[in-house]
Steps between C-alpha positions, in 0.01 A plus 500: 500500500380125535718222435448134444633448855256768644165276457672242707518704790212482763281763546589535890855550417436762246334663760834539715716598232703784510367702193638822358260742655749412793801646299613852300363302188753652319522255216121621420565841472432663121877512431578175577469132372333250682704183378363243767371433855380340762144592529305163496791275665350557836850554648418654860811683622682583186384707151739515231502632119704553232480843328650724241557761747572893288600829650258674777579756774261544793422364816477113644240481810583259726290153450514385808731203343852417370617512134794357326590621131688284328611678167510213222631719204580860419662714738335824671615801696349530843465791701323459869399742769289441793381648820741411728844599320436825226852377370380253199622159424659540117589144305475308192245227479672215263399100456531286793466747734248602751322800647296449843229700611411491869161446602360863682710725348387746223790628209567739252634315221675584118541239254653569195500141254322212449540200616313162557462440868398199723300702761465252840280592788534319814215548751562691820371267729740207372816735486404592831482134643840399316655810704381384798496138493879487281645749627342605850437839433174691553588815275568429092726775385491506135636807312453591138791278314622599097709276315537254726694195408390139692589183391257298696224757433580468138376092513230569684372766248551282231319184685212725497537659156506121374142425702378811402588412122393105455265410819512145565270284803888533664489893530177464756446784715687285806829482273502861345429563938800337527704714295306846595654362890815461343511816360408715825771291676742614234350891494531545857843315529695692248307793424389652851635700774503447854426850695386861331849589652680297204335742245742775385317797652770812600601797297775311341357253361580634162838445562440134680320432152798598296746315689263215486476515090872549479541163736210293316687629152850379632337177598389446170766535270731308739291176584790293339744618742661404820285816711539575839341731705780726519515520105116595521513731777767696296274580232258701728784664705394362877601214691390122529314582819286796264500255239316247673221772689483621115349149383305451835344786404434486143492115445376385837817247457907501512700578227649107495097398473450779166848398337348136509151579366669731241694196410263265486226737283821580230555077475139474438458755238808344362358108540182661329641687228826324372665174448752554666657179713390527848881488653558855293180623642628343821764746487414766278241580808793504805432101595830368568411138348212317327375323782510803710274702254278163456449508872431848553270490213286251622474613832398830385262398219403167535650345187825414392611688236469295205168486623380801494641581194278217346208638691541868368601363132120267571334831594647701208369271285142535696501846493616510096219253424181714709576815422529747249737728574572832449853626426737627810506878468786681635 
């Protein structure tokens, strides 16, 4: 697809872009609606489109690079097998959430729904320098995510949904670089693992996935509340000890760390979604004062939150005016 931004790009750069043979191409596929993308921006280390993305079952090669969904609108039911672990992944798919995709891994996947997606590939090479040069690691450990909630992640998808929709001389290849960076740091901070020993792998694991659900459930419901660990242990039978190895192993992180980002994604679809004064989100999340949740917020996201609800009610507005789109189906 050219743009009017396109032309402007030199010919060398276009060379080094990162194009979609790179990628599943899955917004090109017969059953599914190309809505925009970056061919032509000459963006080197990140590809992204926007699809209407409908049901499919079959099997995802690996692409040798990462992708981030971002599901804009319309919820879909996800079921996910691969190689590694026959028990499949099983979870619903709904707006402002993400999938991830790991670079060398093929998948068996089932999508029932249709939504419209914000596919994001980041190129190997730069998740693979972030890794090392961030974080000091030579391995990246990135497992297949569903419904994944991420504040942070959330603005950075929308940063690039907003170049990808009105390119400007400011969304260059160097700044959209900037962002892609941004992204990997994000991917591999919050969404990988440290050792193949933190993946779930004995004969029980269909009863460490249970007591997981029934904690993450719990969690939930009760993000308004005073919780401790002891309350949350109780609700999976075991003790604090086998309540922290049980988010090690699942979450890579401590229960404290997940009760915070739980907290922080519920204020954010409730900053996004309502009008509701930002002292009752405050505490209709578990923040024991304004100022508290204001400084947690920004920490975690990067804006306060009257901020970023002016930056998702700007990128509503975006979105409403560039696309047409199609009803949510259930």
């Amino acid at each position: 697809m050219q743009t009017p931004y396109s032309s402007t790009v030199p010919t060398e750069t276009l060379e080094h872009e990162f194009d979609v043979q790179q990628t599943h191409s899955i917004e090109r596929w017969n059953q599914n609606k190309l809505i925009v993308q970056s061919e032509g921006r000459g963006w080197p280390n990140l590809y992204a489109a926007v699809a209407t993305v409908n049901s499919w079952s079959g099997t995802l090669n690996p692409t040798g690079h990462y992708c981030i969904g971002f599901c804009l609108r319309g919820p879909a039911q996800l079921r996910v097998s691969v190689a590694a672990n026959p028990v499949a992944q099983e979870a619903t798919l709904s707006p402002r959430q993400f999938l991830i995709i790991p670079a060398d891994e093929s998948s068996q996947w089932n999508r029932r729904g249709s939504s419209e997606m914000l596919m994001l590939y980041l190129k190997k090479e730069l998740v693979e320098a972030v890794n090392k040069n961030v974080f000091g690691r030579t391995q990246v450990n990135v497992a297949i995510r569903l419904g994944a909630t991420d504040p942070l992640l959330e603005q950075l998808a929308l940063a690039i949904l907003e170049a990808l929709q009105h390119p400007t001389p400011v969304t260059t290849p160097a700044f959209v670089d900037t962002l892609a960076w941004t992204l990997a740091t994000q991917l591999l901070k919050a969404h990988s693992f440290n050792t193949a020993q933190d993946q779930p792998t004995s004969p029980c694991y269909e009863n460490f996935r249970s007591s997981m659900a029934r904690v993450q459930d719990f969690i939930d419901r009760s993000l308004g509340e005073d919780l401790s660990l002891e309350v949350i242990a109780s609700q999976a039978n075991m003790s604090v000890s086998g309540l922290k190895r049980l988010f090690q192993r699942h979450h890579a992180t401590s229960p404290h760390q997940y009760l915070f980002e739980r907290r922080i994604a519920k204020a954010a679809r409730v900053l996004a979604e309502t009008e509701l004064p930002i002292a009752e989100v405050a505490l209709e999340t578990g923040f024991s004062s304004q100022s508290h949740f204001a400084t947690a917020f920004k920490k975690k996201v990067g804006l306060s939150p009257k901020a970023y609800r002016h930056a998702r009610s700007t990128a509503g507005q975006l979105a409403s005016a560039s696309f047409s789109v199609q009803p949510t189906l259930a």
